[in-house]
N, C-alpha and C positions, 0 to 999 in steps of 0.2 A: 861524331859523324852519324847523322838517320841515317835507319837500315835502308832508306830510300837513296841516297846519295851512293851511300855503301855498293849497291847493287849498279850505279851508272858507269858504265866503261865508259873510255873513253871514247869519243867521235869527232871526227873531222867535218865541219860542216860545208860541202861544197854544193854555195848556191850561183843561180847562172849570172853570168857578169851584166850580161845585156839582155834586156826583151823590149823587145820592137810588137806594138799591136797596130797595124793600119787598115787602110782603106784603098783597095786598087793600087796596094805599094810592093810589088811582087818585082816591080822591074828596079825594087831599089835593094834586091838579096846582094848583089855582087857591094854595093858601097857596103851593106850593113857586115857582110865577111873583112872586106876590107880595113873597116874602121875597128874590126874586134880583133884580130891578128892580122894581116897584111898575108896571107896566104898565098906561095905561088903557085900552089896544087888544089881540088879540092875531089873527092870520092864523093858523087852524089847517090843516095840510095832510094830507090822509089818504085812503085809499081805501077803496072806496063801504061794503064790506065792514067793516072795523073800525069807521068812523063809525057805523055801524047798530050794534054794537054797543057801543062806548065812549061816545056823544054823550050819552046824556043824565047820566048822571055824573059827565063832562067838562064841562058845560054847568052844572049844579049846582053845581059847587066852583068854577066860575067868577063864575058870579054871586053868591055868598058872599062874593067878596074886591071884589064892583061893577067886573069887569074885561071890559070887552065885546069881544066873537068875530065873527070870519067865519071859514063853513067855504070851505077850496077842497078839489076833491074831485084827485087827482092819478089818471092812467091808467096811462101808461106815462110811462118817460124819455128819450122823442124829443126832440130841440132845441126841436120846435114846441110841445109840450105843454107844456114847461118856460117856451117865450116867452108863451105863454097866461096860465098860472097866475100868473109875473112881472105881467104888467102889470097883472093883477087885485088882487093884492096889495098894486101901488102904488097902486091909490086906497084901498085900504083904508085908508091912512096909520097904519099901525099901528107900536106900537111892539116888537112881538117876534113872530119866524116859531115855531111850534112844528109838526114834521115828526111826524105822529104812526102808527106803521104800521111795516111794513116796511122794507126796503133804498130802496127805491121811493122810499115818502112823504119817510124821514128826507132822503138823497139830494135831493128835488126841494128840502126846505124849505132844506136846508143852500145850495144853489146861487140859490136864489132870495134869501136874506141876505143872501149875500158881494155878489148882483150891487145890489142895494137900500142897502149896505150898514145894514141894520138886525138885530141881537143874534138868536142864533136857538138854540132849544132840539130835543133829541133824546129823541123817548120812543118805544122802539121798543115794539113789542107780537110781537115774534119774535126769537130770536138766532139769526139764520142766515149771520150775518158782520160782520167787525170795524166794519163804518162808523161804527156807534152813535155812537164818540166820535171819532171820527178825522176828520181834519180833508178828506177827499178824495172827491171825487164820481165815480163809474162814467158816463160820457158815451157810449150810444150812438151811431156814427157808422163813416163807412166802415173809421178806425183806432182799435178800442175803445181806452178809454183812460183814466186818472184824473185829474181835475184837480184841484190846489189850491186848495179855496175857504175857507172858516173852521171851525175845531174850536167844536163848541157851547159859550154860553155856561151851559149847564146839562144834565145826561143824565137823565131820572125815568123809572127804572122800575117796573114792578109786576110781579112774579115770577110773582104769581097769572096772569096774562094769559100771560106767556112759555110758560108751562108748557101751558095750553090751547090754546097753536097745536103746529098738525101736528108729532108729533116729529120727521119728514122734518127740519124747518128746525134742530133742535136740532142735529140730526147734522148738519146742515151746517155750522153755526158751529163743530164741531169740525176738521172738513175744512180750514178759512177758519186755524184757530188752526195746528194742523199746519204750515201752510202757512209758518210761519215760520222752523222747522226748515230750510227748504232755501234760504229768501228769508237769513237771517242766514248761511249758510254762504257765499252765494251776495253778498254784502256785502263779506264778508272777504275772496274772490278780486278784487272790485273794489278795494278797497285795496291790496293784493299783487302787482296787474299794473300797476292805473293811479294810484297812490295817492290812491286818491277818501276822503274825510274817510268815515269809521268811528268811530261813536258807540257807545262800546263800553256804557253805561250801558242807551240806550235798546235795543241789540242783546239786551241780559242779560234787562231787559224782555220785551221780546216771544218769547226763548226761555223764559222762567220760566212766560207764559203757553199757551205750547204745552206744558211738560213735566208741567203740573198733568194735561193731560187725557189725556197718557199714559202717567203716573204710575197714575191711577183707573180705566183704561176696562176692568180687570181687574169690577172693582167694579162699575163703571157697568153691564157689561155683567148681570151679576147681577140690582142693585139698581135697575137705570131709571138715566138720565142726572140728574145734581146742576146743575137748571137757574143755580142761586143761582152756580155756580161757573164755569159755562161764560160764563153776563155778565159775571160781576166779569174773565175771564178775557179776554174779548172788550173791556171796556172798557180794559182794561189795553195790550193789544193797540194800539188807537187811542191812549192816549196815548203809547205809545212810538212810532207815526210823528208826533204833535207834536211831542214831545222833539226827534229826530231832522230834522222839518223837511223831512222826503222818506217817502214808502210804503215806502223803504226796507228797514226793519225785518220787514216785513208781507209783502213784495211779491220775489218774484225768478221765475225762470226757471218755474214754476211755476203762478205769476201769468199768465206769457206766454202760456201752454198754452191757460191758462184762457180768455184773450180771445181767444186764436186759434180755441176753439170756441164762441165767440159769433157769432166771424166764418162759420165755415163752417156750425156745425148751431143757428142761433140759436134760444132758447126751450127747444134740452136738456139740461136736468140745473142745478141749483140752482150760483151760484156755488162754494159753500164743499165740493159733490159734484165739481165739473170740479177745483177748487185739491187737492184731497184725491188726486185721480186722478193729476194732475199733479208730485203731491209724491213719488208712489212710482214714478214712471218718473223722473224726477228725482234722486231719493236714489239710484239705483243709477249716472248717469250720475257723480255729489260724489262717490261710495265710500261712503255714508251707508249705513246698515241700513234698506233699502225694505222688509224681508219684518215689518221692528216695526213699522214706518208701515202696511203694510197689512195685520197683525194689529190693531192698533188700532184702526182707521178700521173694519174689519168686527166687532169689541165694541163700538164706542161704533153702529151700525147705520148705519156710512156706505158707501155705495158702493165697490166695490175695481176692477168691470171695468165696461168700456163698454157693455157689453150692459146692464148695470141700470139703465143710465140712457139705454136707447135711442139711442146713440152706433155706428157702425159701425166696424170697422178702418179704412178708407181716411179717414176722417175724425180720426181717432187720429193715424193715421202722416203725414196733410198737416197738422196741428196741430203737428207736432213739428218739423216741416220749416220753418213759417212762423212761429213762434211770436218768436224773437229778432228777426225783421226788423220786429214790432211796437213794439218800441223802440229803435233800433239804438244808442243812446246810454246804455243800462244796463246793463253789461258781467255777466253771467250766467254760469253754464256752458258752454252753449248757446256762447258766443263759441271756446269753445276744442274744438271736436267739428265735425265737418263734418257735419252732419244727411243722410244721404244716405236714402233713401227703405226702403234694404236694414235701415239701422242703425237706422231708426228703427220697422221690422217688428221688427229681434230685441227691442232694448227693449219694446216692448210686450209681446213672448211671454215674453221671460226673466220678466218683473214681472206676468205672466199679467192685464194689463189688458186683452187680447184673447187 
C-alpha cells in the first residue's frame, strides 16, 4: 500500500441526486421537490429581500403539488441566528430544508439539515461562490472557518433570477472559481511534502471549472458575463469538493487570505472578490502566472487591488501574515515562505494589489 493510499480515510461521497439549471422555471420549484421526495412539509430559508421577491411564485408552485411551507427569514450567519432559525425549523417537523437566497440562506439551510438531520435542497438566486452545491458551510467565529455539513439533496436554479442580481456577485463567483487555480496547485505540494491523499479526478474538476472562465473572460469581457456558464461552473466546482471529501479542491492558501480578511476587515469585499485578490498574490508566491489571474479577474469585472474593495495596505500585509495560522493543519504554500511583514509588502506591490 503507498504511503498515499496509507494516509486516505475513508469518505462517503454524497453528491446531489438532482440539479435543475433553467430559464424563467422558478414556478416549477414545487414539481422539482416533488419529483425528488414527494414532501408534505417543507422549511424554506431566505432573506427578507429575495422572499419579497420570489414568495409568491414560490408559494404557487407549492401549493400545486398540496406541499405546505414555513417561511424562516435568515439575517446573518452568527451561531446565534443559525440556533434560532434551527430550533424553529424543528417544530416545523418538516420533511425537507430548502436554503433559498444567497451564500447566506443556502449556508444557514444546509447547516440547519445536517444538524436536524433532515434532506436539504439549494436554490441560490446569486452566483457569487461555490457553495451552491458543495457540501461545506462558512461559520462565523473568532477562527473563520468551513465546516462539513451535507452536500444538497437537490440544486434548482433559475438563470433568469441569477442574471438579475447585481453583476458585482457574478464576478465574484468567478473570483471564487479562480480560486482553485492555486487551491489545486496548492493540494499537490500537500501530497509532495506530506503525502496527504490527492484526488487527482476531483483536482481535474475543479481546475476544468476554473479554466472555462479564463478560457471566455476574453469574451466575457466584450459580450457581459455567460451566467449559464459560470453556475454550471460553480456547481461543478462543489461537486468536486464532494467527490474529494475535503474543500480541498476549492480551497488553499488563498482561501486563508480570504478568512484572514474577514477576521481583520469584516463585511469588506464579497467572498469570491478577497479569494480573487488572494489568488494573484498567491500565484506569484507557486511561480503560477498572477499577471493572467489578474488580467482575468479585471475582463470578467472582478476586483484586482485592495483599494476597490475598500481594503487598506496594512490590512493586506497582516492578512498574509496570519492567514496559514488559520489552519495550521492544511499544508499550503504559505507553510514553506516565512511571511515576514517586508515580504509580504513586496508581494502585494510586485502583484500591485496595493
Amino acid at each position: 500500500m503507498s504511503k498515499n493510499q496509507d494516509r486516505m480515510k475513508s469518505h462517503t461521497m454524497e453528491l446531489p441526486r438532482q440539479i435543475v439549471v433553467g430559464e424563467k422555471n422558478i414556478g416549477e420549484f414545487g414539481s422539482f421537490l416533488y419529483n425528488l421526495t414527494k414532501p408534505k412539509k417543507v422549511s424554506l430559508i431566505s432573506g427578507i429581500h429575495v422572499k419579497k421577491i420570489l414568495k409568491q411564485k414560490i408559494e404557487k408552485s407549492l401549493k400545486a403539488k398540496k406541499i405546505k411551507f414555513v417561511w424562516h427569514t435568515s439575517i446573518d450567519n452568527q451561531i446565534s441566528t443559525l440556533n434560532t432559525i434551527q430550533k424553529d425549523v424543528k417544530k416545523d417537523n418538516s420533511d425537507l430544508v430548502a436554503g433559498i437566497g444567497g451564500g447566506r440562506s443556502v449556508d444557514t439551510a444546509k447547516m440547519v439539515s445536517f444538524n436536524l438531520n433532515i434532506p436539504f435542497v439549494s436554490v441560490p438566486t446569486a452566483a457569487s461562490h461555490d457553495g451552491m452545491a458543495s457540501p461545506f458551510v462558512s461559520v462565523k467565529s473568532d477562527k473563520p472557518h468551513s465546516i462539513v455539513a451535507t452536500a444538497p439533496l437537490g440544486v434548482f436554479v433559475d438563470i433568469d433570477i441569477i442574471k438579475k442580481a447585481p453583476k458585482r456577485l457574478l464576478s465574484s463567483g468567478c473570483g471564487d472559481l479562480i480560486a482553485n487555480i492555486i487551491a489545486v496547485k496548492d493540494w499537490q505540494l500537500g501530497r509532495d511534502r506530506t503525502g496527504e491523499y490527492y484526488g487527482r479526478y476531483s483536482a481535474d474538476l475543479a481546475l476544468m471549472s476554473a479554466n472555462i472562465v479564463m478560457e471566455n473572460s476574453t469574451q466575457y469581457a466584450k459580450k457581459g458575463l455567460d451566467a449559464r456558464v459560470i453556475v454550471e461552473a460553480l456547481i461543478s466546482a462543489g461537486v468536486a469538493s464532494c467527490i474529494a471529501g475535503s474543500s480541498r479542491p476549492c480551497s488553499g492558501a488563498e482561501h486563508l487570505f480570504s478568512h484572514a480578511l474577514d477576521k481583520i476587515a469584516p463585511g469588506k469585499g464579497l467572498h469570491g472578490e478577497k479569494c480573487g485578490l488572494g489568488s494573484i498574490l498567491i500565484a506569484k508566491l507557486q511561480g503560477q502566472d498572477w499577471k493572467k489571474i489578474s488580467k482575468t479577474l479585471k475582463e470578467l469585472g472582478a476586483p484586482i487591488t485592495a483599494k476597490q474593495i475598500g481594503l487598506t495596505k496594512e490590512q493586506i500585509i497582516d492578512a498574509l501574515m496570519i492567514a496559514q495560522d488559520l489552519r495550521p493543519e492544511r499544508y499550503t504554500i504559505l507553510k514553506e515562505i516565512e511571511m515576514t511583514e517586508k515580504r509580504a509588502l513586496n508581494l502585494a506591490k510586485i502583484t500591485k494589489v496595493i
